[in-house]
C-alpha positions in Angstrom: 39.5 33.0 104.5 39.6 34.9 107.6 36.3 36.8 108.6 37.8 40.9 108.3 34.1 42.1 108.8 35.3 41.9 112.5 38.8 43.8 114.4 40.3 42.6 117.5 42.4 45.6 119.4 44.3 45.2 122.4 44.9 47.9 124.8 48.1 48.3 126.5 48.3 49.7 129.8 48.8 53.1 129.5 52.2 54.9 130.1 51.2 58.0 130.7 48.0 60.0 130.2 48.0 64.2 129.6 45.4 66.5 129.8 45.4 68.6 126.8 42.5 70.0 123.5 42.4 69.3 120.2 41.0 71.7 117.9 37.5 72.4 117.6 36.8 71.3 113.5 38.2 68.2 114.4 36.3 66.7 117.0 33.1 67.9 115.8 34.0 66.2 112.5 34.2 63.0 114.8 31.1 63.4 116.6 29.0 64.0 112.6 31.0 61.7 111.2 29.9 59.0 114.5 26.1 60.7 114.0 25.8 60.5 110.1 26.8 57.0 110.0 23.9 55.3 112.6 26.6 53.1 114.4 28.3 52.8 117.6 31.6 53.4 116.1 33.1 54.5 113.3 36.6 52.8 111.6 38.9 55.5 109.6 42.2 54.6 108.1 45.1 57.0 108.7 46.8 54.8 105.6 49.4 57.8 105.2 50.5 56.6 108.8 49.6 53.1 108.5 47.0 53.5 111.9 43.5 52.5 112.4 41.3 54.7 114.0 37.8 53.9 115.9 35.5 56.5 116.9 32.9 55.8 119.6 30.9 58.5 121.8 33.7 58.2 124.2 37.0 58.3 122.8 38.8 57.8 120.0 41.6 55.1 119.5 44.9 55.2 117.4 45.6 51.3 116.1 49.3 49.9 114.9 48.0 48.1 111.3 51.8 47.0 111.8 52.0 45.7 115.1 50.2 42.7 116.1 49.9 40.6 119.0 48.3 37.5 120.7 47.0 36.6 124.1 45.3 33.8 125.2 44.7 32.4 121.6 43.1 35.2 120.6 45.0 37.9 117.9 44.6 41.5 117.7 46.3 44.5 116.7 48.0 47.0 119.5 46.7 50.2 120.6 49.2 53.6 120.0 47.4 56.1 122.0 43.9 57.4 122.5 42.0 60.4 122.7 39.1 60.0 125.6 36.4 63.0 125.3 36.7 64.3 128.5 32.8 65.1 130.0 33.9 66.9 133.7 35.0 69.8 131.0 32.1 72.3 129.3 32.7 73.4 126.4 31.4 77.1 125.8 30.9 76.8 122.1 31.3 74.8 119.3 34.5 76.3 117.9 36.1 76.1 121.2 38.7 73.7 121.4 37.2 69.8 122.8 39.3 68.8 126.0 40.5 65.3 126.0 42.8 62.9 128.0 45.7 61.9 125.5 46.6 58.0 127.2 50.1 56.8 125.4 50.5 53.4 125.1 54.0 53.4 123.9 57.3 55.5 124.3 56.8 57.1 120.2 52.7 58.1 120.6 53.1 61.7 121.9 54.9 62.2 118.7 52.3 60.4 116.9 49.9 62.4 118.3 51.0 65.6 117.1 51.0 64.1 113.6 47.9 62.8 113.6 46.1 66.4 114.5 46.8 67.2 110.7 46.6 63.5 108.8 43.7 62.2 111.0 41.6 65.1 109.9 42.9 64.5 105.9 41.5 61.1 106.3 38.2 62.1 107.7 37.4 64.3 104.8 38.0 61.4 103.0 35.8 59.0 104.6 33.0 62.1 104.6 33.3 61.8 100.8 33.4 58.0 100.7 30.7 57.6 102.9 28.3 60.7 100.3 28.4 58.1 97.6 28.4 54.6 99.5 27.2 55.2 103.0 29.0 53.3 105.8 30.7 50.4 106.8 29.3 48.0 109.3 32.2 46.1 110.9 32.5 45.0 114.5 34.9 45.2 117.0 36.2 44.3 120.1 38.9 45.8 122.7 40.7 43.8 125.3 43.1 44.7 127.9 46.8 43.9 126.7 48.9 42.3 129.6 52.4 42.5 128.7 
């Protein structure tokens, strides 16, 4: 039986990359839910959208559970799109809005983006619960560049 304790995500090269915010409640539900949990990341399944989602302190990644790839012997599942915090940007207060880079790794992800403002955040309050009565998940993970 395969060892799922562990994720493998490839990361395309990106197609484009857009300078944009996303609303304050939600990335400061990312950074407690990153801080409550003691890791370096944090997995959350979108399963309403079928993604994967990793939080680290840097960015946040959107993962294909459909799509799946392999290079060099080794098998992962492909990166949609990514939200990197960006840090050159101060935010003035904590219900200002967070600045990020949006990088698309595929023609469809800016319109998976604008879906995932509202279903990403539905499956955070989710995991918050989960995570009162069980605590977290330790899984690993490991990202490798995608050469198509």
């Amino acid at each position: 039986m395969p060892d799922r304790s562990g994720e493998i995500f490839f990361r395309p090269e990106a197609i484009a990359i857009e300078r944009l915010t996303i609303p304050a409640p939600l990335y400061n539900q990312c950074r407690l839910t990153l801080a409550h949990c003691d890791q370096d990341y944090v997995f959350v399944p979108v399963r309403s959208m079928q993604i994967q989602t990793v939080i680290d302190r840097d960015e946040v990644v959107f993962v294909d559970n459909l799509a799946y790839a392999v290079q060099d012997g080794e098998g992962g599942k492909l990166m949609r799109l990514a939200w990197r915090f960006r840090r050159d940007v101060e935010r003035l207060s904590l219900n200002a809005p967070a600045p990020i880079l949006l990088e698309y790794y595929d023609e469809e992800a800016r319109q998976l983006h604008t879906r995932l403002i509202t279903e990403f955040k539905k499956a955070l309050d989710i995991l918050e619960q989960r995570y009162k009565k069980q605590g977290c998940e330790a899984r690993s993970r490991k990202v490798v560049p995608f050469k198509r």
